[in-house]
ZAPA-257724 format. One line per 10 residues: their letters; for each residue x, y, z of C-alpha. Coordinates in steps of 0.001 Angstrom, whole numbers, padded with zeros to 6 digits. Layout:
<zanus>
a> X Y Z | ...
</zanus>
This chain:
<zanus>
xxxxxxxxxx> -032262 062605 106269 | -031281 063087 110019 | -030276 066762 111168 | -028621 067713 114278 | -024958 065723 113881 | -022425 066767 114979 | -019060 067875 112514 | -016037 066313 112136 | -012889 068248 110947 | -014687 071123 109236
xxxxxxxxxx> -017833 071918 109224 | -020042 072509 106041 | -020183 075840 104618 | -024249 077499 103582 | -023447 079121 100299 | -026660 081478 099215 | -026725 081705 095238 | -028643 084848 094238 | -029219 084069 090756 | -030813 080749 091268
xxxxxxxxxx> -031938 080727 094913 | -030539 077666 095905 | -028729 077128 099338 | -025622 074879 099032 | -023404 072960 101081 | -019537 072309 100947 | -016844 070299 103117 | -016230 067159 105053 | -018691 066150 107445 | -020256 063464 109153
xxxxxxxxxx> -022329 061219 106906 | -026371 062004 105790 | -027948 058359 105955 | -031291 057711 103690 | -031362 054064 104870 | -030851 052895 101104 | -028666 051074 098845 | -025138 052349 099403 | -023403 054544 096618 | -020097 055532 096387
xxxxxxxxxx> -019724 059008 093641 | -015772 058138 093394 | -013292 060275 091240 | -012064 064254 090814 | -013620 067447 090835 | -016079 065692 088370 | -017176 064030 090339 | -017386 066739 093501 | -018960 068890 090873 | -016670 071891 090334
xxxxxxxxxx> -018325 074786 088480 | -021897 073092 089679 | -021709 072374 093041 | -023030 068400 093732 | -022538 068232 089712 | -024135 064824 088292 | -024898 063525 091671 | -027768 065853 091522 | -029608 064866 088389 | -029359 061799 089608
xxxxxxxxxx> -030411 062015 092892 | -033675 063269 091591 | -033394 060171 088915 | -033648 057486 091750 | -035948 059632 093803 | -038499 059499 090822 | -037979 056163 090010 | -039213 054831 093426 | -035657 053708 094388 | -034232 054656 097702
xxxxxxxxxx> -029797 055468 097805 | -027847 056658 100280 | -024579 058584 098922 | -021728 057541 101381 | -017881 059423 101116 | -015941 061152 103293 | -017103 064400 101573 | -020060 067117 101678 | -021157 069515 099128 | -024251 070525 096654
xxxxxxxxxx> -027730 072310 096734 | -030116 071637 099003 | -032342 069348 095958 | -029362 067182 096299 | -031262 064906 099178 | -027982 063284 100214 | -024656 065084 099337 | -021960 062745 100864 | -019327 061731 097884 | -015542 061395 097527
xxxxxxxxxx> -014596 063385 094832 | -011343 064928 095513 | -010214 068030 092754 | -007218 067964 091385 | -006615 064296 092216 | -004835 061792 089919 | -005606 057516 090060 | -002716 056946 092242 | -003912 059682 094506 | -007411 058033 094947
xxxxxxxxxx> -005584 054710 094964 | -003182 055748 097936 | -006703 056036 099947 | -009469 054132 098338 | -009077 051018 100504 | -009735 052928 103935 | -012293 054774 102574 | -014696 051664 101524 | -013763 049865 105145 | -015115 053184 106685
xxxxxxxxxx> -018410 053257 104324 | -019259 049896 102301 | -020804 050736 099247 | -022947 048224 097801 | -021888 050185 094387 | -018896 052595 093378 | -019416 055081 090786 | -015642 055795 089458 | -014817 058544 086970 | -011181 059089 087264
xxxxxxxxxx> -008013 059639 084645 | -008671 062965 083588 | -006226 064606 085780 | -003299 062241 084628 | -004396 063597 081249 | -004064 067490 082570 | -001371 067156 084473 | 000511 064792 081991 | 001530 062465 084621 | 002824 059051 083327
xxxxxxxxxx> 000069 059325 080782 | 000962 056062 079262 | 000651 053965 082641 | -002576 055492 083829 | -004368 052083 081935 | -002442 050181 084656 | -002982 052381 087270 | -006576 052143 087072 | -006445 048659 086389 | -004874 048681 090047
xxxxxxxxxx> -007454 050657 091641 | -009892 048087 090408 | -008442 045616 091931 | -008146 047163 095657 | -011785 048662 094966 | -012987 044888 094526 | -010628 042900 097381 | -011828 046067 099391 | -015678 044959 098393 | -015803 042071 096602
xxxxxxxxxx> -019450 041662 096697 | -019868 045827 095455 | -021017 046538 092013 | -018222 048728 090323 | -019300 050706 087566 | -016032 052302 085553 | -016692 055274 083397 | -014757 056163 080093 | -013443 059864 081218 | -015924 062861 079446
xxxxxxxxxx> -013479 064506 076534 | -011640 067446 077211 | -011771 070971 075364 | -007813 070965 074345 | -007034 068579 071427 | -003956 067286 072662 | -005338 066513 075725 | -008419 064878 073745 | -006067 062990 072488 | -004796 061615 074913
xxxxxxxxxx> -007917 061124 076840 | -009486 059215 074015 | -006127 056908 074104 | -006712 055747 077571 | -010359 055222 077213 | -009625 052880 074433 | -007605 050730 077222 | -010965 050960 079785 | -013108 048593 077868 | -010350 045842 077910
xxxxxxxxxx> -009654 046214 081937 | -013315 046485 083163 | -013790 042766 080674 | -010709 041190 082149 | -012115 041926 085858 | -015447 040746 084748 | -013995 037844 083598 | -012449 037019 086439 | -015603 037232 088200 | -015708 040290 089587
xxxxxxxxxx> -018829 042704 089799 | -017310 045082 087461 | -019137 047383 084379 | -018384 049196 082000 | -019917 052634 081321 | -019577 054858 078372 | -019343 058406 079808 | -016868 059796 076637 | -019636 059849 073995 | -022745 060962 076402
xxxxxxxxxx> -021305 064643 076660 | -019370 066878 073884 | -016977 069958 074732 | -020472 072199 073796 | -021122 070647 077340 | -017933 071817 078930 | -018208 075365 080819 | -014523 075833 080858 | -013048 073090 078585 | -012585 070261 081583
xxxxxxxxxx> -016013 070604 084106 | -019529 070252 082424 | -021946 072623 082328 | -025231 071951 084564 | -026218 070419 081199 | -023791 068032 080598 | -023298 066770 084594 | -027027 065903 083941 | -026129 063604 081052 | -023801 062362 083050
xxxxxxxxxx> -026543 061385 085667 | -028403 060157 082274 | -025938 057754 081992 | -025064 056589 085053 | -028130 055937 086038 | -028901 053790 082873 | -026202 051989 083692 | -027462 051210 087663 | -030777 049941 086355 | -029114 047748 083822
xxxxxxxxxx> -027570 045675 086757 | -030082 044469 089044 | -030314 045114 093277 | -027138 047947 092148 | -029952 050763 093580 | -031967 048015 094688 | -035865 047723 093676 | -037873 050320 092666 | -040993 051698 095374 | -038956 051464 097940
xxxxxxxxxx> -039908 054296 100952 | -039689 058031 099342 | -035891 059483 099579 | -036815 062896 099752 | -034499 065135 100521 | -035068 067144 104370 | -033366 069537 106444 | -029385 070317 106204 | -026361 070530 107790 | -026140 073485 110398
xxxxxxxxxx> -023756 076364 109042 | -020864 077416 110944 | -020798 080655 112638 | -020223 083055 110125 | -017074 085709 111215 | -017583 088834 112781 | -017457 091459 110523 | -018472 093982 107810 | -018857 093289 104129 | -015066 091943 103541
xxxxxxxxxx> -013405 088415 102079 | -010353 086168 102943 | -009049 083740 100479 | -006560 080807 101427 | -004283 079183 098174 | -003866 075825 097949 | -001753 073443 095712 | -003532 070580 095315 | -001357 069005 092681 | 002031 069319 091288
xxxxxxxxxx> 004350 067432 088784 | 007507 068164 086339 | 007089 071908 085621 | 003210 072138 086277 | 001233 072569 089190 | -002496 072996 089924 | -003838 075283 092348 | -007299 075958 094020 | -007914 079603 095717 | -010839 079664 098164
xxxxxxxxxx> -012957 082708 098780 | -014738 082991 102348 | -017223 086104 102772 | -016320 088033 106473 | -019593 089126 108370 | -022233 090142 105722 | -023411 089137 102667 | -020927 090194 099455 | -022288 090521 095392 | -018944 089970 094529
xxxxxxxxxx> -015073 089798 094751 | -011668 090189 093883 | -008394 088371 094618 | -004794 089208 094006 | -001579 087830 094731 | 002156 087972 092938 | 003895 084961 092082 | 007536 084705 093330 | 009024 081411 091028 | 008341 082372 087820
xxxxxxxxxx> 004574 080784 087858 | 002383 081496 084543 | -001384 080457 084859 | -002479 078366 081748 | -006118 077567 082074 | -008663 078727 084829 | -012169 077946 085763 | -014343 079818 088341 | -013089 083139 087890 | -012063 086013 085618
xxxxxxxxxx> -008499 086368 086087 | -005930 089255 084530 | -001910 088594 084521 | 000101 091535 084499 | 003661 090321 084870 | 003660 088287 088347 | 000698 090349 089371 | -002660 088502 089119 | -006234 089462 089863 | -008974 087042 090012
xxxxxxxxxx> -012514 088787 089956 | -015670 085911 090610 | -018060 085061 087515 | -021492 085361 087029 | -022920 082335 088656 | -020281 082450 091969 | -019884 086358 093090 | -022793 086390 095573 | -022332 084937 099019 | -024167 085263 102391
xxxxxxxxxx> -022015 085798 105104 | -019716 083434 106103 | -020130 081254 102765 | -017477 080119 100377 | -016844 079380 096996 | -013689 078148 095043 | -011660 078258 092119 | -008719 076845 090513 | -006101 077105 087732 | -003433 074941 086371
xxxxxxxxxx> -000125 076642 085628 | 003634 076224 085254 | 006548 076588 087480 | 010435 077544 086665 | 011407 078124 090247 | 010487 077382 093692 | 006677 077434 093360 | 005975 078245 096974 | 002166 079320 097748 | 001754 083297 097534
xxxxxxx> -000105 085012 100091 | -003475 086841 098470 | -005346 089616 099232 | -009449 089269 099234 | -011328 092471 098621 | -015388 092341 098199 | -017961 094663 097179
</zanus>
């Protein structure tokens, strides 16, 4: 792994987790090259690993390391631990097919995966967007993944199930339409597989009802990376030159200051009467153990399901207090969380208030 580039936009943030002692990295930077077989992680938070930072791409990382193969992750994004030996991906929270479609096409000119790793639907299923199209919508993103790279290997996963039943329901009605699209683009003679994700996890692997546990991204790794070595030259050949992960990105300079927080709101998605919003959390000039956020919704907002923090609603009054695993930062670190909720009014972004302890 080289060291020493230099940023582009933003630079990645060095996240210290107490509880686990692992040093993480999150944002968009320039790319980590391993001089291997190029792999595009494509799809949501999923696949960017909300709740577990670098989420599947993790387990297996350390799957192709060990098996003597030799990848290099390529995507306009940058996050995970430092065991993740390459954490360049584009997963993009939040983000529906024809979101990822709208882009996909400049993002493989600028990379050039050999192989694209897509898990995407699930937000059309949350947000309840067209649900009944998304089969053709990803049928469409096929296609500009594969006149984008015709030579690539595309692997399409099934979408993992969701905790809610409706929304089960619905998720299990577009994977029944996957099978059928990744067969008609084989068909046609175009390097395109299908991969079972649905039935490698249950909701006992969900840590919030829509992001796995660290468990259940690593059956996700399980199964992706059964389904690489079941197509030949997609990771290439096995004892290949060792992958192991080295060095880092360099950390911005953290902000002067004592033991404080700022947190920035962002809606990263909205639709007929529901939005979804991500809050992130930035520690000032020392270290914090934890947090607290509150704002006060102005256009009749209510927050329906949250993951990454403990949050109380008091009329438009909300506090958000950090969980177990994402309270502890070193100074000048991030983390994020997120919420989907509704919207009568005007749902304008609120301004909130960080305080840390």
């Amino acid at each position: 792994m080289r060291t020493g580039r230099r940023w582009l936009a933003l630079v990645a943030l060095t996240v210290t987790m107490v509880a686990v002692g692992t040093v993480m990295w999150s944002g968009v930077g320039s790319a980590e090259s391993n001089g291997g077989v190029r792999v595009m992680p494509l799809g949501d938070s999923i696949t960017e690993g909300t709740q577990v930072p670098g989420g599947y791409r993790i387990g297996l990382w350390q799957r192709t390391v060990a098996g003597g193969y030799r990848i290099d992750f390529v995507g306009s994004q940058f996050n995970g631990p430092a065991n993740l030996g390459d954490h360049d991906h584009e997963g993009h929270p939040g983000w529906r097919i024809d979101q990822i479609d709208a882009n996909i096409t400049g993002w493989l000119r600028n990379t050039t995966p050999h192989t694209v790793l897509l898990h995407i639907g699930t937000n059309d299923i949350l947000q309840n967007y067209n649900v009944a199209g998304a089969p053709n919508r990803l049928s469409t993103l096929i296609d500009h993944i594969t006149a984008a790279v015709p030579t690539a290997e595309v692997f399409v996963a099934t979408i993992i199930p969701l905790s809610n039943a409706g929304q089960e329901s619905a998720a299990r009605t577009f994977n029944a339409a996957v099978p059928g699209i990744v067969q008609s683009k084989a068909s046609a003679g175009r390097h395109v597989h299908l991969v079972d994700m649905h039935s490698a996890l249950t909701t006992a692997d969900l840590i919030d009802g829509i992001h796995p546990t660290a468990g259940g991204y690593d059956k996700m790794a399980a199964t992706w990376y059964t389904a690489l070595r079941s197509v030949p030259g997609s990771i290439g050949t096995p004892g290949g030159p060792s992958s192991s992960p080295s060095g880092g990105p360099t950390p911005s300079t953290p902000p002067a200051g004592g033991r404080s927080c700022a947190a920035s709101y962002a809606i990263v998605g909205q639709w007929s009467g529901g939005f979804q919003a991500t809050v992130t959390v930035t520690a000032g000039g020392a270290a914090i153990s934890s947090w607290t956020v509150t704002w006060q919704f102005s256009g009749g907002q209510t927050i329906t399901q949250v993951w990454g923090a403990d949050v109380t609603v008091a009329g438009a009054d909300i506090t958000a207090r950090n969980v177990s695993y994402n309270g502890a930062l070193g100074a000048g670190a991030s983390t994020q969380f997120g919420f989907l909720g509704t919207a009568t009014g005007a749902n304008s972004a609120p301004t909130p208030r960080c305080t840390a302890a």
